[in-house]
C-alpha positions in Angstrom: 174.8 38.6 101.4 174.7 35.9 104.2 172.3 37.0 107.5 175.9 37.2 109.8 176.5 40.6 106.8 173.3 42.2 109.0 173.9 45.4 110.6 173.8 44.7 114.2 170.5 44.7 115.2 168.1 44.4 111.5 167.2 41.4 112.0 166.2 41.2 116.0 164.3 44.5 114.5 162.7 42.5 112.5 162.1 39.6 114.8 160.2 42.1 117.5 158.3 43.5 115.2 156.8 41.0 113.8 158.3 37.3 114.9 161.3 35.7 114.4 159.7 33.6 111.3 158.6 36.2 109.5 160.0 37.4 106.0 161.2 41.3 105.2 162.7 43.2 102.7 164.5 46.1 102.4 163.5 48.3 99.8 166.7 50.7 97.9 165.0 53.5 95.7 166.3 54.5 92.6 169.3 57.0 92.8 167.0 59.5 91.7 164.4 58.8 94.4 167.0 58.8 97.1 166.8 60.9 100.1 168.8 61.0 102.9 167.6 63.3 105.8 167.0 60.8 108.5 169.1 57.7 109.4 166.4 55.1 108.8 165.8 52.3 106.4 162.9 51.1 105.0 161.7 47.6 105.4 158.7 45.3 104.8 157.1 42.4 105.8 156.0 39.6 103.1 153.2 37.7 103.4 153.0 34.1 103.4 152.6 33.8 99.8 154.2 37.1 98.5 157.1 36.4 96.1 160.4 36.6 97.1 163.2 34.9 95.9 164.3 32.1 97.9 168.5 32.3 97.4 169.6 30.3 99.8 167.8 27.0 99.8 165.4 25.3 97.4 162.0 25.3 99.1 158.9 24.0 97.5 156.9 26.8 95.3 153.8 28.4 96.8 150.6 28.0 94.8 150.8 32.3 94.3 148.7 34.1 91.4 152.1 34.4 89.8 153.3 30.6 89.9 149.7 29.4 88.4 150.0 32.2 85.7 153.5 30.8 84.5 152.4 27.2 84.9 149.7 28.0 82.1 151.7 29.8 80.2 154.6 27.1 79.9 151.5 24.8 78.8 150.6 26.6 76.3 154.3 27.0 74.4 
């Protein structure tokens, strides 16, 4: 899904809320978990070092808890 395959208005949502350079997510619950009694969707902000998985481009790795904990780990196989 390419940003132009936004709804009309998610991402300047997004942007107002909380800046145009900010990263979100959209969150889908399990089937089970759904419930559908308000049209709304659920969406949150990432933090600078927060993993998300860059799809589009190749950016350099952030130095997160999770990056150094694999870094060890491929050391010690």
């Amino acid at each position: 899904m390419s940003g132009d395959n936004l709804e009309p208005g998610e991402q300047a949502i997004k942007d107002e809320v909380w800046g145009a350079e900010s990263r979100a997510i959209e969150f889908y619950p399990a089937r089970s978990q759904f419930i559908n009694n308000a049209p709304h969707c659920h969406l949150w902000r990432l933090g600078q070092d927060d993993f998300c998985p860059e799809l589009l481009r190749s950016v350099e790795p952030r130095q997160t808890l999770e990056n150094r904990f694999y870094e060890v780990l491929k050391e010690t196989r």
